[in-house]
C-alpha positions in Angstrom: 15.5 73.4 53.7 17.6 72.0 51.0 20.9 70.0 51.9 23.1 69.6 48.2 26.4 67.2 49.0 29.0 66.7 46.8 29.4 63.2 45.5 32.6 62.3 47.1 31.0 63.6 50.6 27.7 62.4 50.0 29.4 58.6 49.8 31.1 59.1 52.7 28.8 60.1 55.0 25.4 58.1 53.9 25.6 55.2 56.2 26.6 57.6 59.3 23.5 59.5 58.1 20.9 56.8 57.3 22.2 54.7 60.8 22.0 57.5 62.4 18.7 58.4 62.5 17.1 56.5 65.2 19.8 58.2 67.8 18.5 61.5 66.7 14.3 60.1 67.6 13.4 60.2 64.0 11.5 57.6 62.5 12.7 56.3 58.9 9.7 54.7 58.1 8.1 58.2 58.3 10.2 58.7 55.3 8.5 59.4 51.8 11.0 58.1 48.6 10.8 59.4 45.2 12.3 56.7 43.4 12.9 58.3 40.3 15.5 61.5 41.2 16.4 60.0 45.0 14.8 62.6 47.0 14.1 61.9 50.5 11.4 63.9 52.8 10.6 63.6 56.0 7.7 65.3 57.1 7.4 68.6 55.3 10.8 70.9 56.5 13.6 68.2 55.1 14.6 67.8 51.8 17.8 65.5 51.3 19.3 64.9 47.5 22.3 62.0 47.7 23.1 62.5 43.9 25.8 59.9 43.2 25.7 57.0 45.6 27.4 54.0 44.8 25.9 50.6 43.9 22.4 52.2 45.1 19.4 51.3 42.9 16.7 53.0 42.3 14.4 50.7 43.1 13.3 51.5 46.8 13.8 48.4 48.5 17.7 48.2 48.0 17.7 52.0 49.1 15.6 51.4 52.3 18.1 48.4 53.5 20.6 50.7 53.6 18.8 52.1 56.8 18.9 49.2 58.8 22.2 48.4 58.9 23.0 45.7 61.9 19.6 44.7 62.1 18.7 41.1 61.5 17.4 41.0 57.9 17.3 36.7 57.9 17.6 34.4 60.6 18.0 30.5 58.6 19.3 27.2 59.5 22.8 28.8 59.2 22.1 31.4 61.9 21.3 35.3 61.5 22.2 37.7 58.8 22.3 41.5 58.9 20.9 43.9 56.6 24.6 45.2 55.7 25.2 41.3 54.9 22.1 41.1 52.8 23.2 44.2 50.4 26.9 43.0 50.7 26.5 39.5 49.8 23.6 40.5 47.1 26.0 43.1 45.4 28.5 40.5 45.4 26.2 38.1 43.7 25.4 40.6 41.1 29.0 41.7 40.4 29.5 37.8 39.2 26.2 38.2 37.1 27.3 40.5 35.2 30.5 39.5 34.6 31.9 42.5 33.2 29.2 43.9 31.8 27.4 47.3 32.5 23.8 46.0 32.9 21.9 42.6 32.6 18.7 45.0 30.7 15.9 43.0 32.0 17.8 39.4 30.6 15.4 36.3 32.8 17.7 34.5 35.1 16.0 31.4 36.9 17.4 30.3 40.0 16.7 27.1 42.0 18.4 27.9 45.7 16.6 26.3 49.0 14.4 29.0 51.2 17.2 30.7 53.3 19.4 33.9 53.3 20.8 32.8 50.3 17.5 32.6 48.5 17.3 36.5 49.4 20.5 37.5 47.8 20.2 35.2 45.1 16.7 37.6 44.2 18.2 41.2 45.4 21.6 40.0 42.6 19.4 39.5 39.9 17.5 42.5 40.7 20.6 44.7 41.2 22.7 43.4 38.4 18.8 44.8 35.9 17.8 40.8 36.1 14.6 39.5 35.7 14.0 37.0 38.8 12.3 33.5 37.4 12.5 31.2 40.9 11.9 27.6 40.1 10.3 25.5 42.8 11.9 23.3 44.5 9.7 20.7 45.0 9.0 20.9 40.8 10.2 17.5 39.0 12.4 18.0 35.8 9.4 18.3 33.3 7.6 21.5 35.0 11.7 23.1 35.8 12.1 22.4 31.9 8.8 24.3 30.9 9.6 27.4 33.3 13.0 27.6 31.7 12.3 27.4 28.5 8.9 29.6 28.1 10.7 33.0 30.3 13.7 32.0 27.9 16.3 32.5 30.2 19.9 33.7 29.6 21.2 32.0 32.5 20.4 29.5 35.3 21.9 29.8 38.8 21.5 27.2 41.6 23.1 26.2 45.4 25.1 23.4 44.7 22.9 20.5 45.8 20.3 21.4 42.4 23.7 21.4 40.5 22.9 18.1 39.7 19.2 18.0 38.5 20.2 21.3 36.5 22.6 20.8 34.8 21.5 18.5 32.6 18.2 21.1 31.1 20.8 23.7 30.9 23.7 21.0 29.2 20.2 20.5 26.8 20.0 24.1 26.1 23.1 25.7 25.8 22.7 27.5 29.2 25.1 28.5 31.3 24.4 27.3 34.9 26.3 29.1 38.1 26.4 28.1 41.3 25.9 30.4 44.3 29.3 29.7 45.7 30.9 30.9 42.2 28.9 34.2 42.6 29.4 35.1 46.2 33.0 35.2 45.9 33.5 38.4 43.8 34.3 41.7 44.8 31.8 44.4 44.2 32.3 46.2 41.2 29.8 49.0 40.0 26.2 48.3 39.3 23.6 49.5 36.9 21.1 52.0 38.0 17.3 50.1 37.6 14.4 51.7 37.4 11.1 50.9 39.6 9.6 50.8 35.8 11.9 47.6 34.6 10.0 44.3 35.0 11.5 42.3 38.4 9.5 39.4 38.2 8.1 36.3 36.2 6.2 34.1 38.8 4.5 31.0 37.2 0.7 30.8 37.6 -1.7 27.6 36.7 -4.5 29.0 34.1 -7.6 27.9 32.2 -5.2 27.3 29.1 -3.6 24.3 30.9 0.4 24.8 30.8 1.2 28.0 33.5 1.5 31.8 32.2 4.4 33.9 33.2 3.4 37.1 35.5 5.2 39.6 34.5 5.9 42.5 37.8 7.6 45.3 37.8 9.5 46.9 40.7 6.9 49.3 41.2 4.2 47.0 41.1 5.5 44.8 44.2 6.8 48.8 45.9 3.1 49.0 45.8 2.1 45.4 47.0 4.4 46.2 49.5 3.9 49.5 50.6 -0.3 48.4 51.1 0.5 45.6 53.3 2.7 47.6 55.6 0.0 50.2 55.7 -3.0 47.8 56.6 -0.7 45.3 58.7 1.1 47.9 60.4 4.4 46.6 60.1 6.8 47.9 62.3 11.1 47.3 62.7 10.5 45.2 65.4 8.3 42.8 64.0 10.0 39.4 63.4 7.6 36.8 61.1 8.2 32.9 60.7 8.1 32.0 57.0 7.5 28.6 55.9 5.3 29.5 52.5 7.1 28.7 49.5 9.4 31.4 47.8 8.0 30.2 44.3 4.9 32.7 45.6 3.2 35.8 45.7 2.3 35.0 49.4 6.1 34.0 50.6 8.1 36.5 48.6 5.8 39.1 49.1 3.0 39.2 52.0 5.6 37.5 54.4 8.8 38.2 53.0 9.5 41.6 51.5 7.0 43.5 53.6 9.3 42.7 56.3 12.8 43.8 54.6 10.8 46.8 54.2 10.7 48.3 57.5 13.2 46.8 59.0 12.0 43.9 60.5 13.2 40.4 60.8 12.4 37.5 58.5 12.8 33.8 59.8 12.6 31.4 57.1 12.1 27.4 57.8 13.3 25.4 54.5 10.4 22.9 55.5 7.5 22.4 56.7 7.4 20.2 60.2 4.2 20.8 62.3 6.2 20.3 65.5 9.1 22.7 64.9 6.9 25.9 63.5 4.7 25.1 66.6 8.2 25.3 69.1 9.1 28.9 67.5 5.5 29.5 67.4 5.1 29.2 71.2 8.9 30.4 72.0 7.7 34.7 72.7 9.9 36.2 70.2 7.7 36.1 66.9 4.9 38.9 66.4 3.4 37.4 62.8 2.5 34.2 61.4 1.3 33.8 57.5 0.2 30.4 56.3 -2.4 28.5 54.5 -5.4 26.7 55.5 -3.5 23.2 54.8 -1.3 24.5 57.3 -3.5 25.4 60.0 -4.9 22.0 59.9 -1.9 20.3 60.1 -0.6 22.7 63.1 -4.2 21.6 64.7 -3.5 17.6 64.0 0.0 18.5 65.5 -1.3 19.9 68.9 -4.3 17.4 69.0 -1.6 15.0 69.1 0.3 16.2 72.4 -0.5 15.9 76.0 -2.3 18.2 78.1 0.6 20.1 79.7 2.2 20.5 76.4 -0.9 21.8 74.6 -1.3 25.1 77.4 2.5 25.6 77.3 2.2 25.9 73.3 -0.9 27.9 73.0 -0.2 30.7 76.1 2.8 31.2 73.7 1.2 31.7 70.6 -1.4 33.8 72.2 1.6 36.3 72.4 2.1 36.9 68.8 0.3 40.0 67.0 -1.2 38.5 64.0 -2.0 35.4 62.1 -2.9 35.6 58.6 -4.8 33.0 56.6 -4.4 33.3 52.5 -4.5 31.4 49.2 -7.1 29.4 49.8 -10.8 30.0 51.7 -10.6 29.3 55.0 -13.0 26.8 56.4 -15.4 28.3 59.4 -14.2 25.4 62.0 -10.7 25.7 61.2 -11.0 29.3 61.8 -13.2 28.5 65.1 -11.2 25.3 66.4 -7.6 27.6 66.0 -9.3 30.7 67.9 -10.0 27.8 70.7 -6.5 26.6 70.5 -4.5 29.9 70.4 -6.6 32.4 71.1 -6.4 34.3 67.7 -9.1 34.8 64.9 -7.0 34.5 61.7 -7.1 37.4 59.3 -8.3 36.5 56.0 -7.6 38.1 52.8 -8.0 37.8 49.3 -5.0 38.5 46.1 -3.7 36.9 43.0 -0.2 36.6 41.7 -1.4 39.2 39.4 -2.7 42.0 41.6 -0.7 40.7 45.0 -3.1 41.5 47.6 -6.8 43.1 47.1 -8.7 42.7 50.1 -8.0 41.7 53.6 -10.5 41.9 56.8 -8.9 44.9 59.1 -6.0 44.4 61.4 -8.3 45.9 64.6 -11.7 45.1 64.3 -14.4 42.2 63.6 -13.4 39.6 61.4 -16.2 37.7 59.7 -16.0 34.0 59.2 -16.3 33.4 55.1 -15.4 37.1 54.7 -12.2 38.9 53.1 -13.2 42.2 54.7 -12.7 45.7 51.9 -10.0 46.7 49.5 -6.6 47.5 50.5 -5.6 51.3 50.5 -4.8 52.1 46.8 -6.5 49.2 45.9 -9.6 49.6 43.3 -11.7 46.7 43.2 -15.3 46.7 41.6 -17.9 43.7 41.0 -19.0 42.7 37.5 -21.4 40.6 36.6 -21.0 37.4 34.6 -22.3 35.9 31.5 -21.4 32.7 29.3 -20.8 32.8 25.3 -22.7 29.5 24.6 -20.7 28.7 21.4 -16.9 29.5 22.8 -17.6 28.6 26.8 -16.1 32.6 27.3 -17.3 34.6 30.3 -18.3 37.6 28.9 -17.8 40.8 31.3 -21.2 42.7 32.2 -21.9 45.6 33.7 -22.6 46.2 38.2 -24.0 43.8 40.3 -26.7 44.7 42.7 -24.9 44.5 46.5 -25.1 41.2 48.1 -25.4 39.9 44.3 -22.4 37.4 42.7 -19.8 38.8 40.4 -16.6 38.8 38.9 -13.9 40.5 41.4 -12.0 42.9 39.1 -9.3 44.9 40.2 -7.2 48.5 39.0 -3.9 50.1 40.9 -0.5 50.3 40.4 -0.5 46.4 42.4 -1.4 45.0 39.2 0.9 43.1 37.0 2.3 44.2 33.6 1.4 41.5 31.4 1.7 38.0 31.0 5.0 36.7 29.3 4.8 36.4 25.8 1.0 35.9 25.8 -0.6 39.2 24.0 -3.9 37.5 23.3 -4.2 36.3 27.0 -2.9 39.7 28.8 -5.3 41.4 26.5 -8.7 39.1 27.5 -7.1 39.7 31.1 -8.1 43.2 30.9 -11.6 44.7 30.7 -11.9 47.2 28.1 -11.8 50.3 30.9 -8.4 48.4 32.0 -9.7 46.3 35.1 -7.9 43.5 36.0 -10.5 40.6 35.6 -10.0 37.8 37.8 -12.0 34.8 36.9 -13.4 34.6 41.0 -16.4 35.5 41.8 -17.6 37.7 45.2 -20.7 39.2 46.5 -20.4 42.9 48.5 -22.3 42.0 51.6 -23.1 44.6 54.8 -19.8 43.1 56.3 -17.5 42.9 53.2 -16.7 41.0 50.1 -17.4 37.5 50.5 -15.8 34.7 47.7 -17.6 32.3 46.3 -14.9 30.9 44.1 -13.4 30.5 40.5 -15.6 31.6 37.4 -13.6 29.0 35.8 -14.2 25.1 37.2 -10.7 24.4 35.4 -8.9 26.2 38.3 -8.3 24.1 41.4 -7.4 25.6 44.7 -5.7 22.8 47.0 -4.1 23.5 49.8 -3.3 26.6 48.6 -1.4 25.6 45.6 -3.4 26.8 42.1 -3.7 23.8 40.1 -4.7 23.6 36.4 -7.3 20.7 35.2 -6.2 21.0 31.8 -2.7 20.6 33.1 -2.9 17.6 34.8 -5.5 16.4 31.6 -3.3 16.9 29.4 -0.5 15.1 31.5 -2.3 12.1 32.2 -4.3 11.8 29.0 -0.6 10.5 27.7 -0.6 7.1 30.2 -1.0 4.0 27.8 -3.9 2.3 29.7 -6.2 6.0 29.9 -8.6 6.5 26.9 -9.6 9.7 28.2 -10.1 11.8 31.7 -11.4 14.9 33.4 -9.6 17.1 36.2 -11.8 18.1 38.7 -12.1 19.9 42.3 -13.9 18.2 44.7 -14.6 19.8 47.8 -12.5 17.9 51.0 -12.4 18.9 54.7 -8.0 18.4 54.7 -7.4 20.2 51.2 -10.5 22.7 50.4 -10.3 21.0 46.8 -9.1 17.7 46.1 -7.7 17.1 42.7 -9.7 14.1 41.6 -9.6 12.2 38.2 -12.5 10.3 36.3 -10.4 7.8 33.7 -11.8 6.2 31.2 -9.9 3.0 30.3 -8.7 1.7 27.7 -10.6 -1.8 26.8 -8.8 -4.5 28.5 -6.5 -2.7 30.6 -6.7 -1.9 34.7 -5.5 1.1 36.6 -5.3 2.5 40.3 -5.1 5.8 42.1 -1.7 4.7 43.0 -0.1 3.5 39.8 -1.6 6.8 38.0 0.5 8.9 41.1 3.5 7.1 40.4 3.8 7.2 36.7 3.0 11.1 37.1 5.2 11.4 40.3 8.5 12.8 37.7 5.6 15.2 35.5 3.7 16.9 37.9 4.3 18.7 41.1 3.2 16.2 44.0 0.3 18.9 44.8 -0.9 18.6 41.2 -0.9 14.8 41.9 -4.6 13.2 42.0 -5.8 12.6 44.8 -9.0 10.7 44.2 -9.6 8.8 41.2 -12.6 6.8 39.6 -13.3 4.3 36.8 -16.0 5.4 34.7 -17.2 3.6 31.6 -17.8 7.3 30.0 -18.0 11.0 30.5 -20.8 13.2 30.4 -20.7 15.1 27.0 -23.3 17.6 26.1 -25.1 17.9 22.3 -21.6 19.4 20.9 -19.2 16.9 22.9 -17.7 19.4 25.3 -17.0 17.7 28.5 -19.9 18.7 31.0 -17.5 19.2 34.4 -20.3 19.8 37.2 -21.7 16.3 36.3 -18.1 15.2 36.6 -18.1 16.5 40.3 -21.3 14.8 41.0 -19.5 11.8 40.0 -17.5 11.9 43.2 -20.4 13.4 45.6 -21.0 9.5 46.1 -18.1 8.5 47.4 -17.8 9.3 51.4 -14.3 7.6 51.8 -11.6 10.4 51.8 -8.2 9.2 49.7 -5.0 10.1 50.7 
């Protein structure tokens, strides 16, 4: 059956129609959207065209809001927000980008806005006025906000007012023009541009081998697909309301936790900070179903409840028992974290395993065993194949091989339409990214065991996983080799019970002159991000070199095997 409406008509009656679908029983997640000539299906007798909506993207997300109406999209510090406000407030927000003009055509607009509702339509403005999202961090200092701007070459910068000050003097710099939030929300919705799933939506900032971070470059279909996956193998339901205190500078945040939920319908409540004792009080309070967090945070959560009395503990864990699921991401998951949270809450945390290139690969299964050390199979659409590994001995290049044998190490490469488009103005690295068959090639090695995949970590040493975070070596090398009193240094993960990987510094110093772990943290406090700060650092008279002067790095780590005392 084919329904053709008139324009005028079709306007009129699309919210009555879209709200009015759960009065009639029917299920709008059962929905299949073509995102290319707006056709909607549901099961195989109804065929729907809406041919000239208004201020309706193409882009599936925007379109699927509409559906949801009254429902709590954001709850924040500020209170709750509805779907309807989320597309109102985000058309309004686009209206002012584009001041006028028809379409933004994929122009890079960074923003800097707290994690809140406004962080939302800040993303869905860009995205509706044909924007390129950038999100700066806000925990970055100056120097790494300076580098983000200027390599995605933004057109504009738009920031809630209390960044106005620490903007405006990189965009004075530059010639940019910064907005505030306020400015944008007050317009009245004019027309927007039509934007394909095809048009990049994305440029997330990823630490790589190089040293400075490459720009991601996703599309709208890529994170439809991201999406789409994770509702599948999470079951995500309207009713589902998730606690989100990951950073919106993420993969993990704005997509695992965040835009899976505005997907179906659910509700997304986002905590602008971490504090142990507050996530644990909504934690125990009934009305969440998911949780999302890094190890870091787990252990913290477990410090937290260690630290109250007896009474207390019971009341928070029988009400944490009560929640769904609890994921674990970003970082591996130490076995007696996993074990010593089960004790505590009742739940074994789901592990998985993605990139900010690929989103999510692999994930152990919402109902069934979950295996300590394990990230479980790939994710439905998801391609992911084992390679093995070998090392140019003149350039230090991993060179891709053919199959591993099961149970066997190898690079974890990936294919599907998850995977990113290409790294931002970097041809030569997008190009080595890809295997000659066009596999993703992630630099992480795996083994396929009876259970599932199991990581054994980066191909590359110069990639540090703390706390979640993805730190650079040659980043924070190349920071610190500029201190007056440091001759020279190596960057280095050392394995630590709190953070996975400690970012640790051997120094060489310059003759004559002294140094400590503290006085190299605070003269790198305003270059790096405080996660990219060392956390252990040594004096050594030398560094290991082999016959051609490279910096030998494993004997760098063995440097720091000796020392038992943990630094904070």
């Amino acid at each position: 059956m084919l329904l053709q409406l008139p324009f005028p008509l079709t306007y009129f009656l699309l919210p009555l129609t879209y709200g009015s679908l759960g009065w009639f029983g029917l299920d709008v997640n059962r929905f299949d959207w073509d995102p290319n000539d707006g056709l909607v299906e549901w099961g195989n007798s109804i065929l729907l065209i809406f041919p000239g909506v208004v201020n309706m993207p193409s882009f599936v997300l925007v379109e699927r809001a509409a559906c949801f109406g009254t429902e709590i999209a954001v709850i924040d510090d500020l209170g709750s927000h509805s779907y309807n406000d989320l597309l109102d407030s985000s058309a309004r927000l686009a209206t002012g980008l584009l001041d006028g003009n028809l379409d933004l055509k994929q122009a890079r607009v960074a923003f800097l806005v707290p994690p809140s509702f406004e962080y939302v339509v800040t993303q869905w403005g860009i995205w509706r006025a044909g924007g390129i999202a950038v999100p700066l961090a806000v925990s970055h200092p100056r120097a790494e906000l300076e580098y983000t701007i200027e390599d995605a070459d933004v057109s504009v910068i738009v920031a809630h007012p209390e960044f106005r000050e620490k903007l405006w003097p990189i965009a004075d710099e530059r010639g940019l023009q910064l907005i505030l939030t306020t400015e944008l929300l007050s317009n009245e919705v004019s027309h927007l541009p039509d934007v394909s799933v095809k048009r990049a939506a994305t440029i997330l900032y990823t630490s790589g081998s190089t040293g400075n971070p490459k720009g991601v470059v996703t599309t709208h279909a890529a994170i439809q697909s991201q999406v789409t996956t994770l509702v599948e193998a999470w079951d995500w339901k309207p009713d589902d309301h998730i606690l989100n205190v990951l950073p919106l500078h993420h993969v993990h945040g704005i997509i695992n936790a965040m835009t899976c939920a505005f997907w179906v319908g659910a509700t997304c409540e986002i905590q602008a900070s971490f504090e142990p004792g507050r996530v644990w009080d909504r934690l125990a309070s009934g009305d969440l179903t998911l949780f999302m967090a890094v190890p870091t945070t787990y252990k913290a959560l477990i410090q937290q409840w260690e630290s109250v009395g007896v009474d207390r503990q019971r009341s928070l864990s029988d009400g944490v028992s009560r929640l769904r699921l609890m994921v674990s991401g970003s970082d591996a998951l130490l076995v007696r974290t996993l074990e010593r949270w089960k004790e505590i809450t009742s739940h074994v945390l789901l592990e998985r395993y993605g990139m900010t290139e690929i989103g999510m690969a692999l994930s152990n299964p919402l109902n069934g065993d979950r295996i300590p050390g394990h990230v479980g199979h790939p994710l439905p659409g998801v391609e992911v194949r084992l390679s093995a590994l070998e090392i140019d001995e003149e350039t230090g290049r991993h060179i891709h091989g053919g199959p591993v044998e099961p149970g066997s190490p190898g690079e974890i490469q990936v294919r599907g339409p998850s995977v990113f488009h290409e790294y931002w103005r970097r041809e030569e690295d997008t190009s080595e990214a890809f295997s000659q068959d066009g596999w993703f090639c992630s630099g992480d090695v795996a083994s396929l065991e009876p259970l599932g995949y199991r990581i054994w970590g980066r191909a590359s040493q110069d990639i540090i996983i703390t706390g979640g975070e993805n730190v650079s070596a040659k980043e924070v090398e190349q920071v610190l080799s500029t201190h007056p009193s440091i001759l020279s240094c190596a960057v280095v993960g050392v394995q630590d019970t709190y953070w996975g990987k400690a970012v640790s510094v051997a120094v060489v110093v310059v003759e004559g002159e002294s140094i400590t772990r503290d006085l190299i943290r605070g003269w790198a406090r305003d270059k790096l991000a405080p996660y990219k700060l060392p956390q252990r650092v040594k004096i050594v008279k030398s560094l290991p070199m082999n016959s051609m002067g490279k910096l030998i790095k494993p004997k760098v780590v063995e440097m720091f095997k000796s020392d038992s005392e943990k630094l904070q």
